[in-house]
LOMAR-260968 format. One record per residue (C-alpha): residue in one letter; y, x, z. Coordinates in steps of 0.05 Angstrom, whole numbers, plus 5000, padded with zeros to 4 digits. Each point is the difference from the previous one (the first is absolute). Layout:
BEGIN
AYXZ/...
***
This chain:
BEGIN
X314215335794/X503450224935/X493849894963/X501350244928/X505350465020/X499950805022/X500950045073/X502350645031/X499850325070/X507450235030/X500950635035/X508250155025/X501350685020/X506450465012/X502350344942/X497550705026/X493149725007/X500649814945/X496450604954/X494750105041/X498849275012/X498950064912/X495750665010/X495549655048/X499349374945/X498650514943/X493950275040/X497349315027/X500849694938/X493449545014/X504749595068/X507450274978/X499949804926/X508050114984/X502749354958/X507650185012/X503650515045/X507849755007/X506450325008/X503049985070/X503149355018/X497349754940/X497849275015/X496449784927/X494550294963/X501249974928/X493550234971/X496349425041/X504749335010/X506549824977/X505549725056/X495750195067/X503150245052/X494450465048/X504149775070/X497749254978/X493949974957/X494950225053/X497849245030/X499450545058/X501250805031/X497350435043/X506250385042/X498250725025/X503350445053/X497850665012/X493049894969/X498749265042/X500849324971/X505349745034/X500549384963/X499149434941/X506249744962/X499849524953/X506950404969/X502850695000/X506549754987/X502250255070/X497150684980/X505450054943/X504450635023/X494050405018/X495749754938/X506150344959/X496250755024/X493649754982/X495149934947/X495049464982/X493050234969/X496349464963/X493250135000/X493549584969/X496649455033/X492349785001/X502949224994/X501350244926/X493649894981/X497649495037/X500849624942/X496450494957/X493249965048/X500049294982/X501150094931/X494050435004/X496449435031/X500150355071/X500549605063/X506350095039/X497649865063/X506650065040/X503749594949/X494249415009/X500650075080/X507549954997/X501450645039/X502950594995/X495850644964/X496650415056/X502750744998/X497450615044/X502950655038/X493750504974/X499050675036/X501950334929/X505650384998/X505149964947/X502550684964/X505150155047/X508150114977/X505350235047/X499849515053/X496249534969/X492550065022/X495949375009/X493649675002/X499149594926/X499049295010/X495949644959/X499549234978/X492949585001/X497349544951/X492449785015/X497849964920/X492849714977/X495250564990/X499849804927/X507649984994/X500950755012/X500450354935/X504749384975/X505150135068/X499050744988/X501249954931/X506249594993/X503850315066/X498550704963/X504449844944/X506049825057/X501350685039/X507649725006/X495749495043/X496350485042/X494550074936/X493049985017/X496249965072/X499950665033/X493849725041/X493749524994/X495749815056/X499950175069/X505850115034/X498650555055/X500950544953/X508049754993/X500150015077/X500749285008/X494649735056/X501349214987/X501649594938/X502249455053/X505850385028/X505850234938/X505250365021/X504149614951/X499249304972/X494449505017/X492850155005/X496249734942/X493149625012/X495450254938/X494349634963/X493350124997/X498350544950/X507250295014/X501450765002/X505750215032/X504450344937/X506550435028/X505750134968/X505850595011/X506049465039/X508250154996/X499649805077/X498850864993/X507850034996/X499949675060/X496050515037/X504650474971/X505749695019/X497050005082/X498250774983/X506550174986/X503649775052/X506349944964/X506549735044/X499849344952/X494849814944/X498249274979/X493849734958/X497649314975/X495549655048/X491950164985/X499349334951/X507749954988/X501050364933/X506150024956/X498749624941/X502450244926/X500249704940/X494350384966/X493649564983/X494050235021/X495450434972/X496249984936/X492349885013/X497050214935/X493650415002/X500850775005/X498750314933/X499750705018/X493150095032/X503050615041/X504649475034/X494649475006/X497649925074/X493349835018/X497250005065/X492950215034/X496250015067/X499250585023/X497249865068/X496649305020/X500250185066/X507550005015/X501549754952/X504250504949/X502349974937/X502850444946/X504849894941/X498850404939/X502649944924/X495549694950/X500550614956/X497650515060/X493849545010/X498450034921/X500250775010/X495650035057/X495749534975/X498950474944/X498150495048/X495149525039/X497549974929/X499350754975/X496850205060/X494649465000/X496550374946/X493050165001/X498550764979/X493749965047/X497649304978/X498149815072/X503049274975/X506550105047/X503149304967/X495549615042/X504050185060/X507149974971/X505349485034/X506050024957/X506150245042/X497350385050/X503550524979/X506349735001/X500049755069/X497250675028/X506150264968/X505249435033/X497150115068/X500450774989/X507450004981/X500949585066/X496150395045/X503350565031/X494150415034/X494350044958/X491950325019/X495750214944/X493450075004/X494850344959/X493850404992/X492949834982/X493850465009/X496349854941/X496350694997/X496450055064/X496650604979/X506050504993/X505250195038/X505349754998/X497249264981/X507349704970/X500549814929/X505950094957/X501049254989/X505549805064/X504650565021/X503550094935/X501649225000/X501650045072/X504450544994/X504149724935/X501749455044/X502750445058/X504650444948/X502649264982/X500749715073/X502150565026/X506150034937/X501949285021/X501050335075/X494249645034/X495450235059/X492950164975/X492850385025/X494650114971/X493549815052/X492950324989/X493750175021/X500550445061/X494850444975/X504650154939/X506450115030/X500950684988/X497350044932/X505149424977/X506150375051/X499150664949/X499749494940/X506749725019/X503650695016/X498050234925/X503849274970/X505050155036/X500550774969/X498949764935/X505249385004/X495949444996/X502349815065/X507150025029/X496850205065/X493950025046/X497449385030/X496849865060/X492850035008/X496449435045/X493349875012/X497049405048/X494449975049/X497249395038/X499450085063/X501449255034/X501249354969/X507150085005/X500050624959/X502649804943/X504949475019/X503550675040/X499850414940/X503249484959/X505749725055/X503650395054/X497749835059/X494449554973/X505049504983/X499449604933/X507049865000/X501750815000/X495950214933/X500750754988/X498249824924/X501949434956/X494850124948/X493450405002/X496950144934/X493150314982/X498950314938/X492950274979/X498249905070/X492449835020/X499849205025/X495649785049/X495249554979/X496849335035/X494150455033/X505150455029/X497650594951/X504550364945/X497150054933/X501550384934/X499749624939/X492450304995/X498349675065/X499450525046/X502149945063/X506350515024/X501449735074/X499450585028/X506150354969/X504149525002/X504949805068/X500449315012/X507349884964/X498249304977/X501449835073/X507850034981/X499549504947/X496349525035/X504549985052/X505850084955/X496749254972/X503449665069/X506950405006/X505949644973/X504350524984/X494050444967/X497349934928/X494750394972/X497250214920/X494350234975/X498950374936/X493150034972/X495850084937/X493749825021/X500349485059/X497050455057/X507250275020/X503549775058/X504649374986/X495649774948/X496649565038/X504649504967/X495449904945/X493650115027/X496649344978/X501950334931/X497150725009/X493649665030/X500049584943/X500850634939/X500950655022/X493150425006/X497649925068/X505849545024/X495849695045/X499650655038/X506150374991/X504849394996/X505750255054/X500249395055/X507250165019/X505849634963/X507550304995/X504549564978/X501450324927/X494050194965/X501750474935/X494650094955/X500450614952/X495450344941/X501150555054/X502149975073/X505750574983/X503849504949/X500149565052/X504550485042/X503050274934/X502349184991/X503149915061/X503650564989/X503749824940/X501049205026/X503450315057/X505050384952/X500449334957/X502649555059/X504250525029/X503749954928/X499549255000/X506949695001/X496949365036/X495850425049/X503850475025/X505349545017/X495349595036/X497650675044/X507050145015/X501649275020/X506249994955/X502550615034/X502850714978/X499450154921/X495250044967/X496450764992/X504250564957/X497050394944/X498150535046/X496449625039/X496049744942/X499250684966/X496450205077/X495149414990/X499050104938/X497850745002/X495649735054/X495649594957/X494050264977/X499250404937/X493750384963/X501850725020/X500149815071/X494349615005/X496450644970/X503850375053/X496849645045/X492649874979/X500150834992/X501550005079/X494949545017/X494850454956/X502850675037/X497349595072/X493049914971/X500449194976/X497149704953/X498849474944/X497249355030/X495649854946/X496850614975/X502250475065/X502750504948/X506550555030/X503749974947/X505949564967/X496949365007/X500249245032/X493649565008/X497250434937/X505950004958/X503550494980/X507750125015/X501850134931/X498849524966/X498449485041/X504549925062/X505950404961/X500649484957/X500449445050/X504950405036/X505250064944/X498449274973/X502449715076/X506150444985/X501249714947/X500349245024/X502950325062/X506050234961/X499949474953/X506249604999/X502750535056/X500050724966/X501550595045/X506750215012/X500850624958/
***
């Protein structure tokens, strides 16, 4: 229908809705993209067709009373005194770039079946206006796996068309329980190596329309657009890599994907890089799998509660046994997660719960936390144990967290035993936490990283065959239990320093942050940025914070030294310098606010 031509979605309101009906487009931009607001009465559209007439050029409307549908009319023309107190809102349509997609090359599979697109009522709510509060609705295209980044890409460069997908994969998280059953439009059958792509719909206006419950209110019927006389989009390749989509699994097991900017994955990417160097020479590269870090990072910004887990007894002969490779990594990511207004915990070993409770109290005094964070530790005590300390009520589909990660933190190895990276066996201090992960392994809505410089830390049973194969006494130590990111670093702390600063990067990408907001609201204000960004972290307190962690008695891993010092390097230079070089790429094209 209309194919080379911009299509547009028709929402007819009274005149005092009118404002607020505009309000509510400017913050749903992603559904409600504004083409043309008219006068009242007005019956043309002069920035999108010549000679149209909106009572006729509908093929069909939706009539509402009060918030129902009363009716379909194939004219308005009856409507004409009571049209002269309204006002028409033209609003972008997906069909726009239908033509684009295939362009692009991508399939449209709705176009080949003959039906209508498939569009959705989600369980998320749009920013609410006035009267208008509503679900958004979203459309469905099922894309080729290998077609993503090109549909992502090219819709991104159309956010008069609804822009880029707000969501990849599985649908549940959208609230929609069966592909098979649209609210609007047909159901579209998908092809094998399909994923279901979803884009923000103008059936939204719709919804607001019902929400409303205005006396009188008319739309197009879903499928029925107004057509202008604009041609369709442009398809040529984005040349700004901070507006070039590209698209990653994040989870296999749902599955989920993630849009980010080509220019943010450069940046982590250089991160992933910087922190893979070798001060210790223990031949790290061997374990490296590029973008790791990266999707630890996409799965973090999604995740909304997140458990942290570190601690490994290295020194079995003092008290207390920690090193200082772990908690400062761990606890630069919860300044940052905790900034971008998640849930997080930090889980240890029972034995060292109050030790680490003291620990957090003094961050917190000295500012390198916003504030304290609850302290966990896990027994077994049944089979069950750690399915109920994951999920309320023991129930996968009720996850407490959506991402564990372990930092620094001993991995159980094939025998059962915990080893340091001399070989020495350390089960006995150490509670049985890899439990979590491996259960973790079979919850859907549950992913898990591990952070590890070695390969005898938990989640870095990932590359196992490779730590058997070079580290020193890999076939001993090699952890046995996988998480589904493994981040290798010079030093476990970088790891945790890394994720940090990706966090901050996405939460300032243009592309990703859209895509976590699902086209809705605006996107965050300088103050807002200046909070995350004083939340990264920075040499002084990193120092801050190694000094704390001397105060309580722990030590260097390598040499077992109380002083300023990681794995037997010291903090100045050595880690200082690491610091301020991810700050750099960090800031680098995005400068603080002053």
């Amino acid at each position: 229908m209309g194919s080379g031509y911009q299509q547009a979605n028709v929402v007819i309101l009274h005149k005092t809705l009118a404002n607020d009906f505009e309000a509510f487009c400017d913050v749903n931009r992603g559904p409600l993209p504004l083409l043309y607001r008219s006068n009242p009465g007005e019956w043309g559209c002069p920035l999108l067709a010549k000679n149209v007439d909106i009572r006729l050029d509908c093929p069909q409307y939706c009539v509402f009373e009060d918030g129902l549908m009363v009716a379909k009319v194939s004219s308005l023309m009856s409507y004409t005194l009571q049209l002269q107190d309204m006002v028409t809102f033209y609003l972008g349509c997906s069909f726009s770039f239908q033509q684009i997609l295939k362009d692009a090359g991508v399939p449209v599979r709705n176009v080949e079946q003959n039906r209508n697109v498939s569009m959705y009522r989600t369980s998320v709510p749009c920013v609410g206006v006035g009267q208008f509060r509503c679900p958004l609705v979203v459309t469905m295209l099922p894309v080729p796996r290998e077609k993503l980044d090109a549909a992502s890409q090219v819709t991104h460069l159309a956010p008069l068309a609804h822009g880029a997908p707000i969501h990849i994969g599985d649908p549940a998280p959208l609230g929609i329980q069966d592909l098979s059953q649209p609210e609007y439009g047909d159901a579209v059958d998908p092809a094998p190596g399909d994923v279901p792509v979803f884009w923000a719909c103008g059936v939204t206006g719709i919804e607001a329309i019902k929400s409303c419950k205005s006396p009188l209110a008319f739309s197009h019927a879903p499928g029925c657009m107004f057509l202008s006389d604009l041609e369709t989009l442009s398809t040529a390749p984005p040349s700004d890599p901070k507006q070039c989509a590209q698209t990653f699994c994040i989870s296999e097991k749902l599955p989920h994907y993630s849009l980010v900017s080509k220019a943010a994955v450069h940046q982590i990417q250089d991160l992933e890089h910087l922190i893979g160097e070798d001060p210790g020479q223990r031949g790290i590269q061997a374990l490296f799998i590029q973008d790791e870090l990266l999707k630890s990072c996409l799965s973090l910004s999604h995740a909304s509660s997140v458990l942290i887990t570190t601690g490994f007894p290295t020194h079995f002969q003092h008290d207390p046994p920690e090193e200082t490779d772990g908690p400062p990594g761990a606890v630069a990511m919860v300044a940052m997660l905790q900034a971008l207004g998640k849930r997080v915990a930090i889980l240890t070993d029972q034995r060292a719960l109050d030790m680490h409770r003291g620990i957090m109290e003094d961050a917190v005094k000295k500012g390198i936390i916003k504030t304290e964070v609850p302290l966990l530790s896990f027994q077994k005590t049944s089979s069950e144990s750690a399915l109920h300390f994951l999920c309320h009520d023991g129930d996968p589909g009720k996850p407490r967290f959506d991402h564990l990660v372990a930092i620094e933190r001993s991995g159980r190895a094939a025998d059962g035993n915990y080893y340091n990276m001399r070989g020495i066996n350390i089960k006995h201090l150490v509670d049985p936490i890899d439990d979590l992960f491996v259960t973790a392994s079979s919850i859907p809505g549950i992913s898990t990283t591990g952070i590890g410089d070695g390969g005898n830390e938990l989640g870095m049973g990932k590359v196992k065959d490779a730590v058997r194969t070079y580290m020193p006494n890999g076939n001993l130590i090699a952890c046995d239990v996988a998480a589904d990111f493994a981040v290798t670093a010079g030093v476990s702390n970088w790891g945790g320093y890394a994720i940090a600063c990706g966090l901050y990067i996405l939460s300032l990408c243009p592309v990703h942050e859209r895509y976590l907001r699902k086209g809705l609201g605006t996107p965050p204000s300088p103050d807002q940025q200046e909070i995350w960004a004083a939340s990264l972290p920075t040499v002084d307190k990193e120092e801050d914070f190694l000094s704390i962690l001397v105060k309580y008695g722990v030590r260097s891993g390598k040499t077992a030294n109380l002083g300023l010092e990681v794995d037997g390097l010291p903090f100045h230079p050595t880690h200082a310098t690491i610091i301020q070089k991810m700050r750099d790429i960090t800031y680098f094209p995005n400068p603080p606010l002053a």
